[in-house]
PAVOKOL-665683 format. One record per residue: residue number from 1; z, x, y of N, C-alpha, C in turn. Coordinates in nm, 3 decimals, decimal comma. Each point is the difference from the previous one (the first is absolute). Example, Ala and Ser with C-alpha at 12.3 -4.5 7.8 and 13.67 -1.06 7.14 Angstrom:
<rs>
{r 1 {0,780 1,319 -0,569} {0,000 -0,089 0,119} {0,000 0,090 0,120}};
{r 2 {-0,072 -0,035 0,105} {0,006 0,082 0,119} {0,073 -0,077 0,109}};
</rs>
This chain:
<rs>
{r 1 {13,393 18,365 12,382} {0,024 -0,143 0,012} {0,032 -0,054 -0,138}};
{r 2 {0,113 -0,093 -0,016} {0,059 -0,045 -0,071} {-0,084 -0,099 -0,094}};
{r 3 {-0,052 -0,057 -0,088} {-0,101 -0,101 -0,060} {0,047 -0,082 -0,136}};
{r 4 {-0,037 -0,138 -0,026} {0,048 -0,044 -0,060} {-0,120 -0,049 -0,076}};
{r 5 {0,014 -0,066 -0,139} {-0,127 -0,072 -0,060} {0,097 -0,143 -0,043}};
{r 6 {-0,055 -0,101 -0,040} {0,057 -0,123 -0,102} {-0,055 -0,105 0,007}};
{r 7 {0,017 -0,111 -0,040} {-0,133 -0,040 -0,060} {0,020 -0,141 0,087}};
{r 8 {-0,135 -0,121 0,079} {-0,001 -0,075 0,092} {0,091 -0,082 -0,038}};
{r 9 {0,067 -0,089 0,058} {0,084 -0,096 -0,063} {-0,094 -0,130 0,055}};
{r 10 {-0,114 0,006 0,073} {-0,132 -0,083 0,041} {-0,101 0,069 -0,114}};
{r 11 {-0,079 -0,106 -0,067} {-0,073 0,056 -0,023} {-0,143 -0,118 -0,056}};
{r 12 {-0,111 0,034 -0,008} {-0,103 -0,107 -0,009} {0,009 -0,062 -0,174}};
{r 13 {-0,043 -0,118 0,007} {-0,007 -0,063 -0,167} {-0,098 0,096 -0,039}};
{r 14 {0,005 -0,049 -0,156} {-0,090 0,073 -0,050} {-0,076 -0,138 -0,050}};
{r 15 {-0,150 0,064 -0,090} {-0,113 -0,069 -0,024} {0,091 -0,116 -0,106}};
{r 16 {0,033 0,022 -0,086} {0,045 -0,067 -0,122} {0,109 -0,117 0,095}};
{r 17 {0,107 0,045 0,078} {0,044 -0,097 0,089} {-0,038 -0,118 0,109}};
{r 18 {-0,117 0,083 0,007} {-0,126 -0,125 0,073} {-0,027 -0,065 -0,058}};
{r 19 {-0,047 0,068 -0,136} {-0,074 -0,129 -0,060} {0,073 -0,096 -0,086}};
{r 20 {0,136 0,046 -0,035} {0,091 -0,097 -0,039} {0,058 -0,130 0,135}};
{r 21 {0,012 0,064 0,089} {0,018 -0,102 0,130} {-0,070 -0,121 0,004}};
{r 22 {-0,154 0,049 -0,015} {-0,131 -0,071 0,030} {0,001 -0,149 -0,122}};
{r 23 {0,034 0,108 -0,120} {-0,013 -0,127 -0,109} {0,116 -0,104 -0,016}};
{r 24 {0,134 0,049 0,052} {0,121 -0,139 0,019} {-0,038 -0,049 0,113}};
{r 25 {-0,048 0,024 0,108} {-0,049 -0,067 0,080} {-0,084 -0,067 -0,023}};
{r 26 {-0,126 -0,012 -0,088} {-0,117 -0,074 -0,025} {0,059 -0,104 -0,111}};
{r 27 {0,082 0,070 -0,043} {0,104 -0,097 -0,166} {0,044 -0,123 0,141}};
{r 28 {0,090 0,011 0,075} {0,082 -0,032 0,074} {-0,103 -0,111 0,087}};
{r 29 {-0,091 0,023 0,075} {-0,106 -0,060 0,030} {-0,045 -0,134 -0,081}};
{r 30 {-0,056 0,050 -0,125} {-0,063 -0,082 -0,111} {0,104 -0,121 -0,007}};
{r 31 {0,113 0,057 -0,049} {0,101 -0,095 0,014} {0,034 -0,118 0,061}};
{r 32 {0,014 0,038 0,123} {0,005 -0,106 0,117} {-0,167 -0,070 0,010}};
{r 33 {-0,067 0,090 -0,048} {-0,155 -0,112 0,000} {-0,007 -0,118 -0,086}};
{r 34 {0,050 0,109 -0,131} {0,021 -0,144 -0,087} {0,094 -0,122 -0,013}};
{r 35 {0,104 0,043 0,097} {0,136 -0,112 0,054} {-0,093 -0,114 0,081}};
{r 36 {-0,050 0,079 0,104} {-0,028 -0,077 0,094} {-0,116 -0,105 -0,071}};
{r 37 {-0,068 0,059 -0,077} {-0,144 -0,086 -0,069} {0,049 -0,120 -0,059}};
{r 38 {0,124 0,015 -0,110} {0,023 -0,080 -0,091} {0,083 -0,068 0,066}};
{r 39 {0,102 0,047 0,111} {0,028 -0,145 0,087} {-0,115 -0,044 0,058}};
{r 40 {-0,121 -0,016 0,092} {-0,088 -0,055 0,020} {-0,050 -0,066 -0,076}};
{r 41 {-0,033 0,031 -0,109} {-0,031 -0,086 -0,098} {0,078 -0,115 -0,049}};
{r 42 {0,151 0,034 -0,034} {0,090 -0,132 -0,015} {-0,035 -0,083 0,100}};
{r 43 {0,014 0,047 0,171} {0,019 -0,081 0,100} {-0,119 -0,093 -0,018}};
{r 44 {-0,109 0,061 -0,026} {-0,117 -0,096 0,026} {-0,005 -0,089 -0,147}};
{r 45 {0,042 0,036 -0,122} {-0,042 -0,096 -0,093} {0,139 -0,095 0,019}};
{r 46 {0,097 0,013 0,074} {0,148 -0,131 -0,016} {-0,060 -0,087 0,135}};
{r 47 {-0,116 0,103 0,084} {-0,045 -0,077 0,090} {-0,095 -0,120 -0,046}};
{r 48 {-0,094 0,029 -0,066} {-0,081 -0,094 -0,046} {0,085 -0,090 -0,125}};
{r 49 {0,113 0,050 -0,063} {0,063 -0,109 -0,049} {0,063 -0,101 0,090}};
{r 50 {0,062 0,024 0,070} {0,073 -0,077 0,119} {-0,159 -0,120 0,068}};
{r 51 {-0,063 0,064 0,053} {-0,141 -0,038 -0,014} {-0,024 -0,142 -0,075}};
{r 52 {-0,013 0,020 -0,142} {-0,019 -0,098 -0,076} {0,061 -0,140 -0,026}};
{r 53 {0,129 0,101 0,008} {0,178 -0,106 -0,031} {-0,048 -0,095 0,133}};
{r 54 {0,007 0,073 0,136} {-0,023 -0,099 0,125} {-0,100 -0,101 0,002}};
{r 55 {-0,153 0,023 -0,002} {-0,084 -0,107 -0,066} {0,020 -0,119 -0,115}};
{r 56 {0,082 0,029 -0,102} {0,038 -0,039 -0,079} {0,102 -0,143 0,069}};
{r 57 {0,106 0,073 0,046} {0,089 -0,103 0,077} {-0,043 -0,062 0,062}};
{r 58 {-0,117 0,001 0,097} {-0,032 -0,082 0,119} {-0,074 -0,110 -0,056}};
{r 59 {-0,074 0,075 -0,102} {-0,094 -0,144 -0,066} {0,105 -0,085 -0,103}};
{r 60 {0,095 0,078 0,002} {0,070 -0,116 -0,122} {0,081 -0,077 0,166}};
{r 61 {0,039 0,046 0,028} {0,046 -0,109 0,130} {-0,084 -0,091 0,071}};
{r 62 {-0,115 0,038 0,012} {-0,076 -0,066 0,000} {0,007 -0,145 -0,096}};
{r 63 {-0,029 0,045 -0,131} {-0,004 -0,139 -0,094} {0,118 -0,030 -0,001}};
{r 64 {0,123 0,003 0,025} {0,123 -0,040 0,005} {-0,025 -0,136 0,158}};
{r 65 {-0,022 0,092 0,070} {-0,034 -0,111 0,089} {-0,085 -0,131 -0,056}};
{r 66 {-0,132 0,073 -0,001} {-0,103 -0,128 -0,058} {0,066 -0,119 -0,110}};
{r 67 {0,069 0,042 -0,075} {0,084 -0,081 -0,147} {0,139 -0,038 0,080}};
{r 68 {0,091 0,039 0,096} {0,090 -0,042 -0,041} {0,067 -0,126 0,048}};
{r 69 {-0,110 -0,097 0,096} {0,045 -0,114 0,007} {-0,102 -0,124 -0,102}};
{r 70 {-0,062 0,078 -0,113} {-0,058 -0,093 -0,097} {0,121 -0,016 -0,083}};
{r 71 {-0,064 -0,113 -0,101} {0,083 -0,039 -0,137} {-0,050 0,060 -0,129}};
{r 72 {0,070 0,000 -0,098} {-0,025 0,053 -0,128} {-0,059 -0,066 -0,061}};
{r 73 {-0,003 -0,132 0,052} {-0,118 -0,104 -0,093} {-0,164 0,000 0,041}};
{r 74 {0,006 0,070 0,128} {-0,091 -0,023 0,064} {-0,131 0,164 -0,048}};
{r 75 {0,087 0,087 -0,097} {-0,074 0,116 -0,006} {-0,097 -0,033 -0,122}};
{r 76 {-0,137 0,112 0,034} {-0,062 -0,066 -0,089} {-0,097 0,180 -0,046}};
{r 77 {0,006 0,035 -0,092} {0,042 -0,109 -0,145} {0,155 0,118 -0,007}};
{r 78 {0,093 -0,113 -0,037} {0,151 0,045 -0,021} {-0,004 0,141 -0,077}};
{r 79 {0,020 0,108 0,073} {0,003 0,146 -0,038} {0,172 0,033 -0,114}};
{r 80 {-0,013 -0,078 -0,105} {0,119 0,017 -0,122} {-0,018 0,144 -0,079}};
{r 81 {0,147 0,044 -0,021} {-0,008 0,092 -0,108} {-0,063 -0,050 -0,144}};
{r 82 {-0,068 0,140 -0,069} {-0,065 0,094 -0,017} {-0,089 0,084 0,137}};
{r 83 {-0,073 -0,136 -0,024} {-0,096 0,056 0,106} {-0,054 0,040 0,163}};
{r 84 {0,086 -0,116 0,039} {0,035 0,001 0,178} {-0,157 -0,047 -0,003}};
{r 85 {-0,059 0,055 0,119} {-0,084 -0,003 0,096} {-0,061 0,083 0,098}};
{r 86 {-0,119 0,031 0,027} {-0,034 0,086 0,101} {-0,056 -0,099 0,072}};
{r 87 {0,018 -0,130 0,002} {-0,083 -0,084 0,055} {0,091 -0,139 0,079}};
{r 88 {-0,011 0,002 0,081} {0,080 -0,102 0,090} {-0,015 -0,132 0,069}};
{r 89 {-0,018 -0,105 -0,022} {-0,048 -0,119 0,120} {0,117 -0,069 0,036}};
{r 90 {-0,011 -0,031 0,132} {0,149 -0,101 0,029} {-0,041 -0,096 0,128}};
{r 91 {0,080 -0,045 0,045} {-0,001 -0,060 0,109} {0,144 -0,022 0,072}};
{r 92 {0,013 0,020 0,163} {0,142 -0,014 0,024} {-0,030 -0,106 0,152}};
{r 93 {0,081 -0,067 0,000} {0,061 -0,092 0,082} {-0,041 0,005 0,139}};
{r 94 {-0,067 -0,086 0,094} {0,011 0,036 0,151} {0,064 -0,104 0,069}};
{r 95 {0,089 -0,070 -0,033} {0,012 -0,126 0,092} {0,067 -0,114 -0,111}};
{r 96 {0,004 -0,109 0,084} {0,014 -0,113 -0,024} {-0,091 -0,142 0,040}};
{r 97 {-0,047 -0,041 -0,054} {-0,115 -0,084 0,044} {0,016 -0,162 -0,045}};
{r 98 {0,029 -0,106 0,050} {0,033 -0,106 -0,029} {0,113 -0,016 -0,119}};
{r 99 {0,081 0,068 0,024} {0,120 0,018 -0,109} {-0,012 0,082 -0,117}};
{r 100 {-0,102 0,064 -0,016} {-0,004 0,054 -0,108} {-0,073 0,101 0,015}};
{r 101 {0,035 0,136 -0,058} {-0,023 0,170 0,032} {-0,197 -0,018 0,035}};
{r 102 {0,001 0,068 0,044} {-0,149 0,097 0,004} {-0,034 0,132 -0,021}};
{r 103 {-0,099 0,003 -0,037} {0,000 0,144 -0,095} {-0,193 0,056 0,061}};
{r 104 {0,028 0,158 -0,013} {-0,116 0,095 0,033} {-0,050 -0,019 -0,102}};
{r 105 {-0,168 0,020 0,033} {-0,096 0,040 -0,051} {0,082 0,107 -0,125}};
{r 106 {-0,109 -0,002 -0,151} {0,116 0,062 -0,123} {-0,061 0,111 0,058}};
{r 107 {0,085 0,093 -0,034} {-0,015 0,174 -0,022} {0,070 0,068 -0,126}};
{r 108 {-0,115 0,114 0,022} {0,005 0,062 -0,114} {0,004 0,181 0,042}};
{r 109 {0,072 0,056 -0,093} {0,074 0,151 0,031} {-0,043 0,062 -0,158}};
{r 110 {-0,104 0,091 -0,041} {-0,053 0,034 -0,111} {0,010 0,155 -0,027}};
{r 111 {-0,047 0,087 -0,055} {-0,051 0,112 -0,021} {-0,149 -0,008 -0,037}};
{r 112 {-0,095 0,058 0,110} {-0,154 -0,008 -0,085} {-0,010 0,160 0,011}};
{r 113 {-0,077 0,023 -0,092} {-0,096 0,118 -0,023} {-0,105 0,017 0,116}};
{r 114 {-0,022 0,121 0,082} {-0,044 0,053 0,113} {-0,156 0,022 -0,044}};
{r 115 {-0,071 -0,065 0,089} {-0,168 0,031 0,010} {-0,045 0,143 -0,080}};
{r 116 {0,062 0,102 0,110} {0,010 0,187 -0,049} {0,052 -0,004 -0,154}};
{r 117 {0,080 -0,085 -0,069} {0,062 0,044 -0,068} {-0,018 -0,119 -0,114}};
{r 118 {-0,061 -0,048 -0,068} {0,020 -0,137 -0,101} {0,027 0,032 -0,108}};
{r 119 {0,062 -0,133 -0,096} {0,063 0,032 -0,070} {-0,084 0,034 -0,192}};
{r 120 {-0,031 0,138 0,018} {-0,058 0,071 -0,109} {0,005 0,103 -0,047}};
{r 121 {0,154 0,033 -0,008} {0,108 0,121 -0,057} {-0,101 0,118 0,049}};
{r 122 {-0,034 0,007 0,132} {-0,017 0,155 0,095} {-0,002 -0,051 0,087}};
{r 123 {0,067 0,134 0,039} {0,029 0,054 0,173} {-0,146 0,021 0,051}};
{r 124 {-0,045 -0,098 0,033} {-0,115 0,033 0,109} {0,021 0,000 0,149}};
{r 125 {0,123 -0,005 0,054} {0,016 0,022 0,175} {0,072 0,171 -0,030}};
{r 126 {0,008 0,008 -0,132} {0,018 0,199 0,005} {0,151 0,000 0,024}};
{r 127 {0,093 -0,117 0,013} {0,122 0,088 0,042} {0,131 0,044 -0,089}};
{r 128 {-0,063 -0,041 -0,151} {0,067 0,090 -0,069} {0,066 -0,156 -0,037}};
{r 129 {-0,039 -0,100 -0,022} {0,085 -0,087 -0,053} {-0,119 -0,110 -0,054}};
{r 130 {0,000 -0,013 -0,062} {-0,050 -0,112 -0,105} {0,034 -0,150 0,072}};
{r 131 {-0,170 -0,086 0,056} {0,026 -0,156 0,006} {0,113 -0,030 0,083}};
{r 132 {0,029 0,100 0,059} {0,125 -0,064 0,137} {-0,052 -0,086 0,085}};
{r 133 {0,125 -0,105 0,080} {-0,123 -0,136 0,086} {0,110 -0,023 0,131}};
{r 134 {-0,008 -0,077 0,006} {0,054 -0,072 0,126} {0,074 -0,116 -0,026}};
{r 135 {0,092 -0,023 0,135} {0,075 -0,176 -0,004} {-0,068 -0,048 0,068}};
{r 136 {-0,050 -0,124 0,005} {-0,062 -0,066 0,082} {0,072 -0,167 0,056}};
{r 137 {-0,039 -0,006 0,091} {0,110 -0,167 0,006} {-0,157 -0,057 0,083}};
{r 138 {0,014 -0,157 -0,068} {-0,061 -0,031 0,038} {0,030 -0,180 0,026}};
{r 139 {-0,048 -0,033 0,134} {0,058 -0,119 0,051} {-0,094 -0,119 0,012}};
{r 140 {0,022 -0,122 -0,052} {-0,044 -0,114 0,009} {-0,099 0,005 -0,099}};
{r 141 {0,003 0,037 -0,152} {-0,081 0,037 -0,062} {-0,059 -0,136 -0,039}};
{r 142 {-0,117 0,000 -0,060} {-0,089 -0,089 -0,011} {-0,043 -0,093 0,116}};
{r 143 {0,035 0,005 0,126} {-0,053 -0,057 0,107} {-0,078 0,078 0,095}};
{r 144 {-0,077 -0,044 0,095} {-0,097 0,029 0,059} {0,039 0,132 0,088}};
{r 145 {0,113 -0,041 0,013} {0,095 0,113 0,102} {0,052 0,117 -0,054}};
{r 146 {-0,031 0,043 -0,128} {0,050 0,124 -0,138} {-0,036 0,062 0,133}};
{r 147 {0,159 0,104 0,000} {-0,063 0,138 0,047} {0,088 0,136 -0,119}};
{r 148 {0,014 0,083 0,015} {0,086 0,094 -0,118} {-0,026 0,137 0,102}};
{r 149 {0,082 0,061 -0,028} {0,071 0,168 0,077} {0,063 0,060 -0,122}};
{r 150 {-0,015 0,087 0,013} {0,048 0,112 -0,092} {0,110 0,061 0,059}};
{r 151 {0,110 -0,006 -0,085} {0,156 0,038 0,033} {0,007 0,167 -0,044}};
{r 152 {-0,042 0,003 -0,100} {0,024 0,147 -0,057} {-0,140 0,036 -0,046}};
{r 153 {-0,006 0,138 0,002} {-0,116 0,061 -0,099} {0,048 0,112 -0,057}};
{r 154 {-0,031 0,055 -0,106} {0,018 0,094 -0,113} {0,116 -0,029 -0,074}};
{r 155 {0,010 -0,150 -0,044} {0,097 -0,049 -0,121} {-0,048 0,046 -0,125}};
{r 156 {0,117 0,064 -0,082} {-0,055 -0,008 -0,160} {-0,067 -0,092 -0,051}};
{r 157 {-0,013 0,002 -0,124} {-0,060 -0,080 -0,050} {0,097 -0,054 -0,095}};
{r 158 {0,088 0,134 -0,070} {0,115 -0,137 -0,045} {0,106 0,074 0,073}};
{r 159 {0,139 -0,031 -0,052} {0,089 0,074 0,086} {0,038 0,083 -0,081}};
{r 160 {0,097 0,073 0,097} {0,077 0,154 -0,022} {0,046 -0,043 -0,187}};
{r 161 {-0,094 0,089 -0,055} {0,076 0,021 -0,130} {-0,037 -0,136 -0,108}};
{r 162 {-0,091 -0,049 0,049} {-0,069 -0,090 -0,075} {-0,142 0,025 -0,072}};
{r 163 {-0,026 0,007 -0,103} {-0,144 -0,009 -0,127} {-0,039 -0,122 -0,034}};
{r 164 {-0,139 -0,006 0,023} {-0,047 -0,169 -0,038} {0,019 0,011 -0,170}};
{r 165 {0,086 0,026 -0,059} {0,006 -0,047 -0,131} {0,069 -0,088 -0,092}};
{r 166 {0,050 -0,093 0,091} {0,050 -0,172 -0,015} {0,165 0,078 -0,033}};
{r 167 {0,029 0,100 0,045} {0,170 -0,007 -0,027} {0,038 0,074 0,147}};
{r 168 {0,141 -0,018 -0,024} {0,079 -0,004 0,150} {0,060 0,176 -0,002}};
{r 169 {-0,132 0,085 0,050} {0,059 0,116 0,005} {0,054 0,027 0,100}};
{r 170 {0,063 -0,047 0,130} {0,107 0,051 0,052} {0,113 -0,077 0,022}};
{r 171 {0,038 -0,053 -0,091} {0,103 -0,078 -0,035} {0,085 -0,112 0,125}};
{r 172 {-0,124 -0,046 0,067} {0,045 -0,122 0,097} {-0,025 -0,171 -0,066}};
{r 173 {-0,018 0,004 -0,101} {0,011 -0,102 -0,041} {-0,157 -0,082 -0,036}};
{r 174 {-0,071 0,092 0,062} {-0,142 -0,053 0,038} {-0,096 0,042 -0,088}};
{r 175 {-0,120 -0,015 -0,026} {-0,121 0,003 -0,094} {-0,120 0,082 0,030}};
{r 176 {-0,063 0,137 0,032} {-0,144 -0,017 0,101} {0,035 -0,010 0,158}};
{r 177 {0,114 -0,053 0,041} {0,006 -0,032 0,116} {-0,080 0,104 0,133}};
{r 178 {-0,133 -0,044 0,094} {-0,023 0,057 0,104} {0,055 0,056 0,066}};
{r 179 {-0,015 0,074 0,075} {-0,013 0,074 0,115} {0,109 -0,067 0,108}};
{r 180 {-0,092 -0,128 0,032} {0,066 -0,146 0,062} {0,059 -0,114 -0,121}};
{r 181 {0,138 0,007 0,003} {0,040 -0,108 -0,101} {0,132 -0,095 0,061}};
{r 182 {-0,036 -0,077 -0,041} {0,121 -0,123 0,036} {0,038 -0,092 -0,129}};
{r 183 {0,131 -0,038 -0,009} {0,070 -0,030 -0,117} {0,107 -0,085 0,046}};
{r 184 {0,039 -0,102 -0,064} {0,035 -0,113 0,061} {0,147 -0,021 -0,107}};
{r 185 {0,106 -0,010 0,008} {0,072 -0,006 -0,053} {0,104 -0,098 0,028}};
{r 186 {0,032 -0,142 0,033} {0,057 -0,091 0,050} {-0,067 -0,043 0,164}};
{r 187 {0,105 0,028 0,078} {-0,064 -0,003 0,110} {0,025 0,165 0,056}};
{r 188 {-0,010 0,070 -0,050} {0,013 0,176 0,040} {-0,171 0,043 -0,007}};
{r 189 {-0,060 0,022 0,050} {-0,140 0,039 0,038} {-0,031 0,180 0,009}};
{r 190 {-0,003 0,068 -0,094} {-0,009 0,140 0,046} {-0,146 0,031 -0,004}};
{r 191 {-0,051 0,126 0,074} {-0,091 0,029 0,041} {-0,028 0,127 -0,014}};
{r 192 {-0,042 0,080 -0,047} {-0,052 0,173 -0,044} {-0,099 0,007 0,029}};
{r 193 {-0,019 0,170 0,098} {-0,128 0,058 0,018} {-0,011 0,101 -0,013}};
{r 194 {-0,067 0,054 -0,082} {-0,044 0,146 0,026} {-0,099 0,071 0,035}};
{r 195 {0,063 0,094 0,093} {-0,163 0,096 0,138} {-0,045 0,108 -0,100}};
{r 196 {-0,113 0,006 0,053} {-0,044 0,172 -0,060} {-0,051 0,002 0,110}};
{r 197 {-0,017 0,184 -0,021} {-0,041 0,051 0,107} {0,022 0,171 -0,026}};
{r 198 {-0,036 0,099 0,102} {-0,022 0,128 -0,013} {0,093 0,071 0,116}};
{r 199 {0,073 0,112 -0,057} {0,052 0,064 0,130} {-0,082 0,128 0,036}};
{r 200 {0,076 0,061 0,120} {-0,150 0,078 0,082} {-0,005 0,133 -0,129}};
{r 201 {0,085 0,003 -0,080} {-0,079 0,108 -0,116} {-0,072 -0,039 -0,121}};
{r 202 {0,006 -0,127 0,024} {-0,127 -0,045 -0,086} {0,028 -0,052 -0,137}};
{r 203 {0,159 -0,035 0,003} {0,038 -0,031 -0,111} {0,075 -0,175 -0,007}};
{r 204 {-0,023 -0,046 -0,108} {-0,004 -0,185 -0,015} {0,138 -0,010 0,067}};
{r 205 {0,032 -0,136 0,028} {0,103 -0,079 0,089} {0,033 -0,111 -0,053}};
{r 206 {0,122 -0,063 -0,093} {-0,019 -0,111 -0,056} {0,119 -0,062 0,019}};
{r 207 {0,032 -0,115 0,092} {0,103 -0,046 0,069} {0,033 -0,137 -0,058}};
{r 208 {0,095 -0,035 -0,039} {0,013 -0,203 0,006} {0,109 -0,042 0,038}};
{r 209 {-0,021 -0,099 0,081} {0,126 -0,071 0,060} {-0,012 -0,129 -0,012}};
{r 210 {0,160 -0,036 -0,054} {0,005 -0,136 -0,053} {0,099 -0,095 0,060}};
{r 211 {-0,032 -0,086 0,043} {0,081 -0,129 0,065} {0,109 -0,122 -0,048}};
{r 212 {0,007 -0,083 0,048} {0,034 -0,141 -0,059} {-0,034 -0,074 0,121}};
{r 213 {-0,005 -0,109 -0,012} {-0,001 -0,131 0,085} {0,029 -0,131 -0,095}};
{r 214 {0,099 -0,078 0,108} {0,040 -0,109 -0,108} {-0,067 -0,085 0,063}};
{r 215 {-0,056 -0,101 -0,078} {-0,104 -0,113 0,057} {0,020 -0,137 -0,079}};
{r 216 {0,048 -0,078 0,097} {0,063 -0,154 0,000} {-0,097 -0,062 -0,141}};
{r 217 {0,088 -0,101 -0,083} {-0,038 -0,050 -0,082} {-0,094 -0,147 0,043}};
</rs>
């Protein structure tokens, strides 16, 4: 009987080929772990920015509402450059009453410093921000009927890019300016806030959004 030998043209990997397989595969793996992580991570920290920006807007629309059928004579105390204002009183119009306007109970739209948190350069509510507070509006002030609600909570204390050291470090024209500031410039009324806050990896959030409203002389 006729017989042949030659060599498999099938044949099994060897050890060194396994274990090279194993490790571009685990390379290859890692890879896509760390894709997928560090997009999660973007997603959630542009999430909690978006977050901030939105709060931000609603309460400044908010005071856009509240101010924008008052007068400029009527604000108190007149928030002028250098310094503006974190502090607001006004009164706006309801009617007409024997020929001549009628006007609401005064209100007032402020920044105070939070119970958890007062103002004595530390973070005692822990969240990584120094003396942050709240907007507060408050209606019919000095009468029997004062009530006040809190519009925002976890406002700076000054704003984005501001040092209490009597000069204008982020070059808006302003002094120290808060957290909550308003600045009065003819009859053009602008309004700045800035949020803090934390995204889910645990890192600061510092948002400001700024307005105008023009308000009758």
């Amino acid at each position: 009987m006729k017989t042949s030998t030659h060599n498999s043209l099938r044949r099994g990997f060897t050890l060194v080929e396994v274990v090279l397989s194993a490790a571009m595969l685990g390379i290859m793996l890692l890879a896509v772990g760390l894709t997928t992580l560090s997009t999660d991570k973007a997603f959630k920290a542009g999430a909690a920015q978006d977050q901030a920006i939105s709060k931000a807007q609603r309460v400044i629309g908010r005071i856009v509402d509240e101010l924008s059928m008052g007068g400029s004579g009527g604000l108190t105390p007149v928030p002028l450059a250098p310094l503006g204002s974190s502090t607001l009183s006004f009164r706006t119009p309801t009617g007409w009453s024997g020929g001549s306007v009628s006007w609401n109970g005064q209100r007032r739209i402020e920044f105070q410093y939070r119970d958890d948190d007062p103002n004595d350069g530390l973070d005692n509510d822990g969240n990584g921000f120094v003396d942050d507070g709240r907007i507060v509006l408050t209606r019919n002030v000095g009468l029997a009927d004062e009530d006040s609600v809190v519009l925002l909570n976890n406002v700076a204390e000054y704003l984005d890019g501001e040092l209490p050291n009597g000069s204008d470090d982020n070059g808006n024209g302003l002094t120290d300016e808060r957290g909550l500031s308003f600045v009065l410039a003819g009859d053009r009324l602008t309004i700045r806030v800035t949020v803090v806050g934390r995204n889910a990896a645990g890192r600061g959030v510092v948002r400001t959004v700024t307005t105008a409203v023009m308000v009758r002389n």
